[in-house]
C-alpha positions in Angstrom: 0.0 0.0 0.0 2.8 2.8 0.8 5.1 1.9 -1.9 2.0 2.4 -4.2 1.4 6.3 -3.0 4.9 7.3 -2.4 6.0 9.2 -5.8 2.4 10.4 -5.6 2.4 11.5 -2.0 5.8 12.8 -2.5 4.5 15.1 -5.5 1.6 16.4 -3.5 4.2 17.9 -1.0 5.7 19.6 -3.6 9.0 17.8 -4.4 10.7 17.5 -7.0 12.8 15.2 -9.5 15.9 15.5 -7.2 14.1 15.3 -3.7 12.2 12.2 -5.1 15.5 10.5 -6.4 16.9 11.7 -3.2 14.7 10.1 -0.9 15.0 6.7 -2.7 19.0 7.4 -2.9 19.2 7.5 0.6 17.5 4.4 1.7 20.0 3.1 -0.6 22.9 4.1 0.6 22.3 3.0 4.4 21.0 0.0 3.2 24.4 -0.6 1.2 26.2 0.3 4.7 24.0 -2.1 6.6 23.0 -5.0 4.1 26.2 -7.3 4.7 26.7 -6.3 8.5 23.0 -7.6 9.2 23.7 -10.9 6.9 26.8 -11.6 8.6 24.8 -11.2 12.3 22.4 -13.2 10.8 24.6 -16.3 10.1 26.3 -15.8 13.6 23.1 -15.1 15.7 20.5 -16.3 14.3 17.9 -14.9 12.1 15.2 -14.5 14.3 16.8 -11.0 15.5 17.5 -9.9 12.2 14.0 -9.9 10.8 12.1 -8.4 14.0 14.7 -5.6 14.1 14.0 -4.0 10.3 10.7 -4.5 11.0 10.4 -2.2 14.1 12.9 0.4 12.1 10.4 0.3 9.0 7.0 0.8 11.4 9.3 4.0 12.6 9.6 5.1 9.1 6.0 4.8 7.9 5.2 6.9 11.0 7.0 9.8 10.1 5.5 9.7 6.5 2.0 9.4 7.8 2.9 12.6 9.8 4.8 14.6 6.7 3.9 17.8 5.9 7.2 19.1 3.5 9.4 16.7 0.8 12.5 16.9 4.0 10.4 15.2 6.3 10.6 12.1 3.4 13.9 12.3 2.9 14.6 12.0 6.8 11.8 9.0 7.0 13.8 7.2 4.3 17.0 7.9 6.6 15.2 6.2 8.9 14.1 3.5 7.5 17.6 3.2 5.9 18.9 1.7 9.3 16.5 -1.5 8.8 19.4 -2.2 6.6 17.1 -2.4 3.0 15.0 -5.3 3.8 14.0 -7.9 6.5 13.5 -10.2 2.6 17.2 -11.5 2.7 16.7 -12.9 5.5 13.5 -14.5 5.7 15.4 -16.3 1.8 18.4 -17.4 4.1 15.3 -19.0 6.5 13.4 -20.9 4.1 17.2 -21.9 2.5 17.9 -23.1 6.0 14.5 -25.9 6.4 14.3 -27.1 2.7 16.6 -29.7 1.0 18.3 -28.8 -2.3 15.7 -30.4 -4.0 12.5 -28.2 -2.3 14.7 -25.0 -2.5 13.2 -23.8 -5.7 9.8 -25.2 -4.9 10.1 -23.5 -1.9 11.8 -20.1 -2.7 9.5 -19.9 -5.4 6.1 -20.6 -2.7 7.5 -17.5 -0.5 7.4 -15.1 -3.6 4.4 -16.1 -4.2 2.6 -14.8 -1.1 4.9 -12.0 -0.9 3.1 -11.4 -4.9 -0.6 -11.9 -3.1 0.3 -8.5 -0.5 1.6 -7.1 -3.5 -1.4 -7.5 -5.5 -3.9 -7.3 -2.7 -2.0 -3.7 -0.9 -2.2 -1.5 -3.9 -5.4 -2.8 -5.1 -6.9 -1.4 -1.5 -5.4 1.7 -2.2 -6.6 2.5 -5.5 -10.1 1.3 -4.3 -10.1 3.4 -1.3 -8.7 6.6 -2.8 -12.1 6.6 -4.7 -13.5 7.5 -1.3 -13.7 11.2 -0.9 -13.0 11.0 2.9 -9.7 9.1 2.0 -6.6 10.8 0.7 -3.1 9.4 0.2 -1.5 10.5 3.9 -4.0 7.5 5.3 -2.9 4.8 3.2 0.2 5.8 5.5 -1.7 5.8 8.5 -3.5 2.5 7.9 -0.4 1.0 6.5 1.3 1.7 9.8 -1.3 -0.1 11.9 -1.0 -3.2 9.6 3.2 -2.8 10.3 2.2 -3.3 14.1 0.0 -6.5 13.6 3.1 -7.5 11.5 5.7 -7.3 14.0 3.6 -9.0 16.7 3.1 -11.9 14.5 6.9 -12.2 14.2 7.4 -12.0 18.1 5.1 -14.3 18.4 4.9 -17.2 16.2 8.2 -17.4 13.7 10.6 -19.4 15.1 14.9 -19.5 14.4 15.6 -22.3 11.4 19.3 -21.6 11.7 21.0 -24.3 14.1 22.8 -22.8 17.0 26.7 -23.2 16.6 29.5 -22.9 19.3 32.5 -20.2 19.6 34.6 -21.9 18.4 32.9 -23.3 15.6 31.4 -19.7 14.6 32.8 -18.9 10.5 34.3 -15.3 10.4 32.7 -13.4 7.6 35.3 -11.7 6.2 36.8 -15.0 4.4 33.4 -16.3 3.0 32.7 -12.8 1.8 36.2 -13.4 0.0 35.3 -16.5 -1.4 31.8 -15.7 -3.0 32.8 -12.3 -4.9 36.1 -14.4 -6.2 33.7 -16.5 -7.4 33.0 -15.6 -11.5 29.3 -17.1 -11.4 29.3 -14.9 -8.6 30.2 -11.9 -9.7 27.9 -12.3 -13.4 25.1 -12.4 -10.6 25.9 -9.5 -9.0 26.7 -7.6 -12.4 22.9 -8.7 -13.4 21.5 -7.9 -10.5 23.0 -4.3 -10.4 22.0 -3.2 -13.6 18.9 -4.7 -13.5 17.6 -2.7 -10.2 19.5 0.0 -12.2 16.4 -0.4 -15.1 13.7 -1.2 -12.9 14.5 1.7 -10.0 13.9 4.0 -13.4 10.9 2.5 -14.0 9.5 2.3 -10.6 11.0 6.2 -10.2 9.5 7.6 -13.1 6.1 5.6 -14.2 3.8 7.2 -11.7 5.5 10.8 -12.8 4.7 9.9 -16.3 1.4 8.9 -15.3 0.8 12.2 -13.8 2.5 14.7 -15.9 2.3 13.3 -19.6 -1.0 11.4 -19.1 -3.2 13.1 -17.0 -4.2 10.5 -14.9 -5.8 10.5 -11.5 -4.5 9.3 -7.9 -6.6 6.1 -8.0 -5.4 5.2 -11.4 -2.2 5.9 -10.9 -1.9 3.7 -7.7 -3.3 1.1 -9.9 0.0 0.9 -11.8 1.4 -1.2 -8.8 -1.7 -3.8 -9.1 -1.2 -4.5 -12.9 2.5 -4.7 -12.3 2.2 -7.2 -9.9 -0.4 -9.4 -11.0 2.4 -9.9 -13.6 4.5 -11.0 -10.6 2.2 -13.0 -9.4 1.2 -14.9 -12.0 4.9 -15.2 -13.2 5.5 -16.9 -9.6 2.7 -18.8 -9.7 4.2 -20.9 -12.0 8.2 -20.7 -11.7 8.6 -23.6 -9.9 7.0 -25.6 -12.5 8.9 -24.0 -15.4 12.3 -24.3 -13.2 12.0 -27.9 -12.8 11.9 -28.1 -16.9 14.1 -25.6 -18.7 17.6 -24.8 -17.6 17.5 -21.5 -15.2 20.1 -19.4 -17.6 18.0 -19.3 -21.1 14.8 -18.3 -18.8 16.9 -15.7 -17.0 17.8 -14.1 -21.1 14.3 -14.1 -21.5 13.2 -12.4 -18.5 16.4 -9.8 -18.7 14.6 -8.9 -22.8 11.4 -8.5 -21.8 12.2 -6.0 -19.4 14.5 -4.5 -21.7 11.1 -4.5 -24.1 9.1 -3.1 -21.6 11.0 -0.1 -20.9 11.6 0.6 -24.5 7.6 0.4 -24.9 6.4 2.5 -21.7 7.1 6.2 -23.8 4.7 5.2 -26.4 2.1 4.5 -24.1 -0.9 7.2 -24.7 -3.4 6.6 -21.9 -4.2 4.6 -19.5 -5.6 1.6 -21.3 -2.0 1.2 -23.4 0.2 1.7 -20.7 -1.9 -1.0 -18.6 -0.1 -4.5 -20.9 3.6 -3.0 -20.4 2.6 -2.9 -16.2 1.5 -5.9 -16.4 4.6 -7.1 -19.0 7.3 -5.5 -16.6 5.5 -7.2 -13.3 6.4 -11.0 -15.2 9.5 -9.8 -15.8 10.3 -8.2 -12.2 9.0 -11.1 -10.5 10.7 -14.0 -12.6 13.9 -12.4 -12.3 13.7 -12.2 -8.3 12.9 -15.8 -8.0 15.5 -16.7 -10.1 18.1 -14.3 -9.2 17.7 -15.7 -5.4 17.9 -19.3 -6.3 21.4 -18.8 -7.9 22.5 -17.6 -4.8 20.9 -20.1 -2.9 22.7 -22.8 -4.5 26.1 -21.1 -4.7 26.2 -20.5 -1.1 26.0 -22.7 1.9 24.2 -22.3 5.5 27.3 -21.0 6.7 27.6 -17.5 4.1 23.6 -17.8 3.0 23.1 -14.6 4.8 26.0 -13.1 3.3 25.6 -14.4 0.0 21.7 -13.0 -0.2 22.9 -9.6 1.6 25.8 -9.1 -1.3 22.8 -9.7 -3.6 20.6 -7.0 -2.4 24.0 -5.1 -1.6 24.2 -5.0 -5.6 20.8 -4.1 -6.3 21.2 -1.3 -3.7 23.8 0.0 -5.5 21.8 -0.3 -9.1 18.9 1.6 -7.4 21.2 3.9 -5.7 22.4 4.7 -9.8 19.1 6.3 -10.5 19.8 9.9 -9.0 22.1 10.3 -11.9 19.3 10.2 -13.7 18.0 13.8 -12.6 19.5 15.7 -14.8 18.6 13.8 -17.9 14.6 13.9 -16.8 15.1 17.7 -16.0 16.6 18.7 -19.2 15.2 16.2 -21.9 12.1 14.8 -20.0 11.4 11.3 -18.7 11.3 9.6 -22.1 15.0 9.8 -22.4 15.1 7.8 -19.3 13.2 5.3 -19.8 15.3 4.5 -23.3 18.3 4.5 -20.5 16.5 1.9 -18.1 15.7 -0.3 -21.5 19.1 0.0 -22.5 20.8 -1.1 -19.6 18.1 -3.8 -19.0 19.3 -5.4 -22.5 22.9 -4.6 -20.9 22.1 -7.2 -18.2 22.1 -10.2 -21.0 25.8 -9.6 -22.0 27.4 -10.9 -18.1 25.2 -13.4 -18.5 26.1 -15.2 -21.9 29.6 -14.1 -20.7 29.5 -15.6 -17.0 27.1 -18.4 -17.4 26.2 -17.8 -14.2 25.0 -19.8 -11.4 23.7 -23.5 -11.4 
């Protein structure tokens, strides 16, 4: 629901291109500070701590947005939410890597993306129907989203357990040599090349669709907020059925696939007209977004082990940090050209995201 509303509700406090890059640059940037800290506390720890504790930061975070009355106070929420370190995801991947076998690990990578793709589809889809309420404007999807954060982290207190199995002092890996070994790894480093530039693409799209929508279209809140529903029906339907297509085709020629249809998609989104036309290439980019995450995850899953899993999935959202973190350089080109330009950037760079692959072959 707030990731939905936040370019909007940004615009509506009068910032602009810079202060909305800015406020995504900086979650970034603390998240690339805090990302492989918080996976290498998870593999010595446990990862119980390390999902409760991003959690509470993030509740912080939505609370100060649901209170914003000028672009700074977004920018100092995003600080804040910066210290949850990105994302509680990594870790809850390194869990479900922890309980299944080699053989589940797709199935079962591939079942948590899936209900991660129901909130996804369900939260923006609320918020479009609910901005069609008078008495409802885009500060309470904030407010409401904030009371669902609490019921959240309750849950977690409460009922998710620690999958990964407690070791002694002495027998505790120190992170600095499995961080070592995975980036000298070449498979390795093709993922993280991918993964990089394809945030790079998709932080463009994300930045600059619901300006588009706005400013070249004409479109209203609701509709707008409705971008994030056709996107990730996409998602979900893509990872509906990924763990069916994984256990048939080889994961690399699937991952060129996904990497040119996003490349496609970003090529296609200045063309689109109205809202009808830009609708398919939401729904194109959702499939595209979502395939690549499941697959993306498993190659780290299986070129890791229990003892640098948290490590290996923080360097992956470390790159894609990075790649989102990119996007500010973007400003000047959308100030001085417009947004179309950028867009033919993201596409560009999408298509980019092939060559490491072909080149690496990477992953298993």
């Amino acid at each position: 629901m707030s990731n939905s509303v936040s370019i909007l509700f940004a615009l509506d406090l009068g910032a602009n291109i810079f202060q909305i890059n800015l406020i995504n640059t900086v979650r970034s940037t603390m998240s690339i500070l805090l990302l492989i800290p918080f996976g290498i506390l998870s593999d010595r720890y446990g990862r119980k701590p390390m999902i409760i504790y991003p959690r509470a930061i993030m509740l912080l975070g939505t609370i100060i947005r649901a209170f914003a009355t000028h672009p700074n106070h977004l920018i100092i929420a995003s600080l804040v939410g910066g210290f949850a370190g990105g994302s509680y995801f990594p870790v809850l991947l390194s869990m479900i890597a922890d309980i299944s076998t080699a053989e589940e690990r797709q199935e079962s990578i591939s079942t948590l993306f899936l209900f991660s793709s129901i909130g996804m589809v369900i939260g923006p889809s609320i918020s479009a129907f609910l901005l069609l309420l008078p008495q409802i404007n885009l500060r309470s999807m904030y407010q409401i989203t904030a009371i669902g954060e609490i019921g959240v982290l309750i849950y977690m207190v409460i009922i998710i357990g620690e999958t990964k199995p407690q070791v002694g002092i002495r027998d505790k890996i120190k992170p600095l040599p499995q961080i070592k070994h995975l980036i000298s790894q070449p498979k390795f480093q093709g993922l993280l090349i991918v993964v990089f530039l394809y945030n790079f693409y998709h932080s463009i799209f994300r930045t600059y669709t619901p300006i588009y929508g706005r400013v070249n279209l004409n479109l209203t809140n609701a509709e707008i907020v409705s971008f994030d529903t056709y996107r990730n029906l996409g998602v979900l339907l893509i990872r509906f059925s990924t763990a069916t297509f994984l256990t048939r085709v080889p994961i690399n020629p699937f991952l060129l696939t996904v990497l040119a249809l996003g490349g496609l998609t970003g090529f296609l989104t200045p063309f689109a007209t109205n809202y009808a036309s830009i609708v398919p290439i939401l729904f194109l980019i959702g499939i595209s977004f979502g395939a690549y995450r499941i697959l993306s995850t498993i190659l780290a899953a299986n070129n890791s082990v229990p003892e640098n899993r948290g490590v290996a999935n923080s360097l992956l959202d470390f790159s894609g940090s990075a790649g989102n973190l990119t996007n500010i350089f973007t400003t000047s080109i959308a100030e001085n050209f417009g947004i179309v330009p950028v867009f033919i950037l993201g596409s560009l760079t999408c298509f980019s995201a092939i060559i490491p692959t072909l080149w690496r072959k990477i992953g298993r």
